[in-house]
MISENU-498194 format. One record per residue: chain; residue in one letter; residue number from 1; x negated, y negated, z negated of N, C-alpha, C in turn. Coordinates in Angstrom, 3 decimals. Atoms other than C-alpha are relative to their C-alpha. Layout:
<nodes>
 unit code pos    neast   nnorth      nup   caeast  canorth     caup    ceast   cnorth      cup
    A    a NUM        X        Y        Z        X        Y        Z        X        Y        Z
...
</nodes>
This chain:
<nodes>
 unit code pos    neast   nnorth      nup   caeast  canorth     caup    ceast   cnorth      cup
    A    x   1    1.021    0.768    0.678  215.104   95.168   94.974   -1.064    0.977   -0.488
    A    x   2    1.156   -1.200    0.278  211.458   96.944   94.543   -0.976   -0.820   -1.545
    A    x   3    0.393    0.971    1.263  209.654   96.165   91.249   -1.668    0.516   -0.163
    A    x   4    1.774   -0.373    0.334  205.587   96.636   90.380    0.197   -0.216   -1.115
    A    x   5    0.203    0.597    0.839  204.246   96.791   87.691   -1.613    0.214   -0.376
    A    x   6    1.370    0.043   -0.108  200.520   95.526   87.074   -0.736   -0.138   -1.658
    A    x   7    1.022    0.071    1.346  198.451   96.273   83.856   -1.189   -1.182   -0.075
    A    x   8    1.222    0.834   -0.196  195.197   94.033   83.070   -1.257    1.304   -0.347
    A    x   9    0.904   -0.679    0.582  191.909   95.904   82.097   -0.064   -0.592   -1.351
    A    x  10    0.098    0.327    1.440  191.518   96.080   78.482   -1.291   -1.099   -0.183
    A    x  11    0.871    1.496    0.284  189.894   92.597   77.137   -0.219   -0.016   -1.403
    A    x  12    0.168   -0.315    1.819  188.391   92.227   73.741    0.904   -1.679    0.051
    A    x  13   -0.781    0.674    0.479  190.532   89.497   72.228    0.020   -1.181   -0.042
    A    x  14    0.182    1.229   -0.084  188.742   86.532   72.501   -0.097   -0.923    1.474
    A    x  15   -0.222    0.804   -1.481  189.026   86.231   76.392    1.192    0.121    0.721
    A    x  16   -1.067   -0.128   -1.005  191.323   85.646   79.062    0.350    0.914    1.070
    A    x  17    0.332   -1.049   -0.656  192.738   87.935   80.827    0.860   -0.502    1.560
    A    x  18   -0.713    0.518   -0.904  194.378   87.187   84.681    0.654    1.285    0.925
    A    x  19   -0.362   -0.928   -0.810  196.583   89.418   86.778    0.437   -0.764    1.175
    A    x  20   -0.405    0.938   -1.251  196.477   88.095   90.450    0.236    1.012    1.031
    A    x  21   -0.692   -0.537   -1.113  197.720   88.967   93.862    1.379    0.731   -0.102
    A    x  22   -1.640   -0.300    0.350  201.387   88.984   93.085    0.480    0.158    1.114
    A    x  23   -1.020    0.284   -2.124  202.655   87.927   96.787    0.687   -1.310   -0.517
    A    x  24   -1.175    1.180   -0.318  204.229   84.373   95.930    1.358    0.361   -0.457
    A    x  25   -1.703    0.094   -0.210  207.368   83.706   96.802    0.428    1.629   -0.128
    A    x  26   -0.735   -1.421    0.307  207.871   87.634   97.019    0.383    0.552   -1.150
    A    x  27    0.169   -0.270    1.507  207.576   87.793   93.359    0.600   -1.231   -0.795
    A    x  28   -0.205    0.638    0.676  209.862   85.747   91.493    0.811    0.081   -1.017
    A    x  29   -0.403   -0.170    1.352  211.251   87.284   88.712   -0.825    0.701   -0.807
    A    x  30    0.837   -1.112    0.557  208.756   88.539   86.366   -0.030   -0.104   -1.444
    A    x  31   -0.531   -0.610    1.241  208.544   89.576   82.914   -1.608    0.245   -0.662
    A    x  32    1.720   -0.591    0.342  204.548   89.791   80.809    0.388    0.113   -1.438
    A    x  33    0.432   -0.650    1.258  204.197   91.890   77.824   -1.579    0.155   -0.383
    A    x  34    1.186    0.153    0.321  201.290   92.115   75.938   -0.278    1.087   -1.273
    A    x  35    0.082   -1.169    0.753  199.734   95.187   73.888   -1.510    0.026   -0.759
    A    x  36    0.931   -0.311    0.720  196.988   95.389   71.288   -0.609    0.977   -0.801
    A    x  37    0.779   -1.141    0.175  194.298   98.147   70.228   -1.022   -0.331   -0.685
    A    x  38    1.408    0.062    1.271  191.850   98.880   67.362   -1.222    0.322    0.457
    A    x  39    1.665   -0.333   -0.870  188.136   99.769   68.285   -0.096    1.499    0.158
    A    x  40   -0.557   -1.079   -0.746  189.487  103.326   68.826    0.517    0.080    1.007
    A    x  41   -0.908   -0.763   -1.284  191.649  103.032   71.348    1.402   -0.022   -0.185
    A    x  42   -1.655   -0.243    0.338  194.901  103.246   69.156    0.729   -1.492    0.282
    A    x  43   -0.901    1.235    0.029  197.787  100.832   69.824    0.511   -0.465   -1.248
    A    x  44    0.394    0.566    1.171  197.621   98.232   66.984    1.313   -1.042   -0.110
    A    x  45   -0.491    1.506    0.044  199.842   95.070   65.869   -0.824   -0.752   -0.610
    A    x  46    0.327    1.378    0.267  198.192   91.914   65.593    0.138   -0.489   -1.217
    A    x  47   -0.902    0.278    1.498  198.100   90.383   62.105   -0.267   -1.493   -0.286
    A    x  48    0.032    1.217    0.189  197.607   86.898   63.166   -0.679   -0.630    2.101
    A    x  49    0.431    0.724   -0.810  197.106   84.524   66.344    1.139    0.103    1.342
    A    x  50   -1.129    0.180   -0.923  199.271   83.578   69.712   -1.385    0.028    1.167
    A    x  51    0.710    0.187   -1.485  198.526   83.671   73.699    0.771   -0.880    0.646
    A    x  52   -0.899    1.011   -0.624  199.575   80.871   75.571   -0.392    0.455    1.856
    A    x  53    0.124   -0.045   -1.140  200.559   82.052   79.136    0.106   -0.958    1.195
    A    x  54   -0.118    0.526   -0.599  200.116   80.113   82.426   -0.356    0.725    1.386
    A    x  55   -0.061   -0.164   -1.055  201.202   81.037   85.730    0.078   -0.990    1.686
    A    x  56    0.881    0.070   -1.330  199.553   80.035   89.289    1.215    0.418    1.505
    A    x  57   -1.040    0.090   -0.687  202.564   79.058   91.813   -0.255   -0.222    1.120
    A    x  58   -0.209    0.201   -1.360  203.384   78.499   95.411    0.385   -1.512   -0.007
    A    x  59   -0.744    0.979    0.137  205.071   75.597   94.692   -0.314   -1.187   -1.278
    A    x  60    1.295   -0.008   -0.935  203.070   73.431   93.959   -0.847    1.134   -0.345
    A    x  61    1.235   -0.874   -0.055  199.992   75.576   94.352   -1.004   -0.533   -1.459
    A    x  62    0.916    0.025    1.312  198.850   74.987   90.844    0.644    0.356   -1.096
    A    x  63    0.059   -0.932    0.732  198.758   76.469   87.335    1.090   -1.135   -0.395
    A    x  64   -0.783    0.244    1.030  201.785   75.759   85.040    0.439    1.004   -0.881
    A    x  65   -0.634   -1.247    0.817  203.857   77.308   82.158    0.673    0.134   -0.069
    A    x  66   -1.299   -0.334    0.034  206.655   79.195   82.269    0.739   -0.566   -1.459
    A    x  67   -1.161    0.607    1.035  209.825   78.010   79.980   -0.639    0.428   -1.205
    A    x  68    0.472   -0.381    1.495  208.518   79.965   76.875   -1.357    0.719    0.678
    A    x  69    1.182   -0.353   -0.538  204.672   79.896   77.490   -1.149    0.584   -1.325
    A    x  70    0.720   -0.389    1.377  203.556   81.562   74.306    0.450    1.376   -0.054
    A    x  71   -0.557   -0.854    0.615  203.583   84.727   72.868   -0.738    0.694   -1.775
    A    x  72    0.015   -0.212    1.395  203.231   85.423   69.137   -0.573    1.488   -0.046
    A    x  73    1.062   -0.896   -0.634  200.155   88.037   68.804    0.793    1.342   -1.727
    A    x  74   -0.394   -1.231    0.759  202.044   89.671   65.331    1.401    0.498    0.145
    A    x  75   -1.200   -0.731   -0.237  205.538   90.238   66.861    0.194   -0.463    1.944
    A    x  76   -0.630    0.136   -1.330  205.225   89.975   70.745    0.696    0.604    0.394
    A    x  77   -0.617   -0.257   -0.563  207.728   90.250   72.631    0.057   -0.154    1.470
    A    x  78    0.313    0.696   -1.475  208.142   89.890   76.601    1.164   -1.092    0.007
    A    x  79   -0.548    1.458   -0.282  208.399   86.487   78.323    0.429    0.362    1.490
    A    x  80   -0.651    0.126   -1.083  210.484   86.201   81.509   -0.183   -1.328    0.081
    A    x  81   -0.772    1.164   -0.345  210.652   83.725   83.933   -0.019    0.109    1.719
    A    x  82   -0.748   -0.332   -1.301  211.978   83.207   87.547   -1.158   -1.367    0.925
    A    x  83    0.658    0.671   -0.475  208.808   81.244   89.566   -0.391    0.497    0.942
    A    x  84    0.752   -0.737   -0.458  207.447   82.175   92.603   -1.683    0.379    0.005
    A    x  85    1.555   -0.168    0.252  203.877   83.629   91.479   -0.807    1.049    0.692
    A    x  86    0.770   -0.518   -0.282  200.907   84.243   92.710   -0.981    0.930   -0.851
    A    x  87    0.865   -0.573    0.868  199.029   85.007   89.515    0.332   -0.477   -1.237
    A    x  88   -0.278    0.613    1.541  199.420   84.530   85.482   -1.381    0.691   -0.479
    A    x  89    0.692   -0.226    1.061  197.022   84.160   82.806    0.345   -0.010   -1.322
    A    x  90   -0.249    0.038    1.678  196.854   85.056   79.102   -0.989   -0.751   -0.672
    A    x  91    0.565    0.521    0.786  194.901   82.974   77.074   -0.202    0.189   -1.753
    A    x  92   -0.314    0.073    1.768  194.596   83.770   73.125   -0.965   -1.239   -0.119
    A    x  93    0.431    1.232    0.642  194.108   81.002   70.716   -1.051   -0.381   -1.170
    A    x  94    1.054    0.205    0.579  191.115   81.835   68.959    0.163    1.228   -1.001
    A    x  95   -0.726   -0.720    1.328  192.871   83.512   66.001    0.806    1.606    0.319
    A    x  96   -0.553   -1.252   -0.060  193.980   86.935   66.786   -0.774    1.473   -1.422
    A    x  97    1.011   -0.996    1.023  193.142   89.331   63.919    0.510    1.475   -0.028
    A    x  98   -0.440   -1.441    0.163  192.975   93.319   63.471   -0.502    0.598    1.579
    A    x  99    0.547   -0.632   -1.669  193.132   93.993   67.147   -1.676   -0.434    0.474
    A    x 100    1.736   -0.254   -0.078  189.203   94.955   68.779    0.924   -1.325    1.995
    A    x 101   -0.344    0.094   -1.566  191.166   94.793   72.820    1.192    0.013    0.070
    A    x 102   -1.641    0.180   -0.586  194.240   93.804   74.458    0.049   -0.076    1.653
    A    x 103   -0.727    0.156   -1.835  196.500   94.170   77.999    0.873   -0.843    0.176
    A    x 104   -1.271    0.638   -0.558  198.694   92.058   79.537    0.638    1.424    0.624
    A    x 105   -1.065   -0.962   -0.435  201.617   94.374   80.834    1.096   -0.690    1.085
    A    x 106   -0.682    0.460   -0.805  203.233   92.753   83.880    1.151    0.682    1.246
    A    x 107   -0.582   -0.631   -1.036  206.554   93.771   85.889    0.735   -1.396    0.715
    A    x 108   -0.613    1.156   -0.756  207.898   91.536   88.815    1.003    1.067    0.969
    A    x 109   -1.507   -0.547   -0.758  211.333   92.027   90.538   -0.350   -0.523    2.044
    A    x 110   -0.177    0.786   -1.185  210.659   91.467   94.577    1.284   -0.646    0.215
    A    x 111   -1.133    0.721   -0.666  212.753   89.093   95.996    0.695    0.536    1.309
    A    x 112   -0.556   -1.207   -1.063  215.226   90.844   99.063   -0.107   -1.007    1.066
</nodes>
């Protein structure tokens, strides 16, 4: 089993960020972390607001959300889930405070 793993470009906080060209079906165990930074550069925690993720399937060929499609912007943690994807987005919910920029942090397990 071979695994990637795809960063986003740093996003200031109030937009979305998307990591695409997964491979599908080749990609169906994956795993998105998420990391926030002050207007330096330093890695920050969040001291308020959530991202609601939605990932971009084979099956059907449109956007849904994985089982736990959130992630909590002052104690994230990574979300797993087992879909075959083409692409996921992060969305924040308006409210993110402290952090300037943030990454999504994405690893997917190929399928054998």
């Amino acid at each position: 089993m071979s695994t990637i793993r795809r960063d986003s470009a740093l996003t200031p906080v109030a937009d979305p960020v998307t990591i695409d060209s997964l491979g599908g079906s080749n990609f169906l165990h994956c795993f998105l972390g998420v990391q926030f930074f002050d207007g330096t550069g330093d890695r920050i925690a969040a001291t308020a607001g959530a991202l609601t993720i939605t990932v971009q399937t084979e099956c059907p060929l449109a956007a849904e959300r994985p089982p736990d499609a959130s992630i909590d912007a002052t104690a994230p943690t990574t979300v797993g889930w087992t879909l075959p994807t083409d692409s996921v987005t992060l969305t924040p919910d308006g409210s993110i405070a402290t952090a300037v920029t943030y990454k999504a942090v994405l690893f997917a397990h190929k399928s054998c």
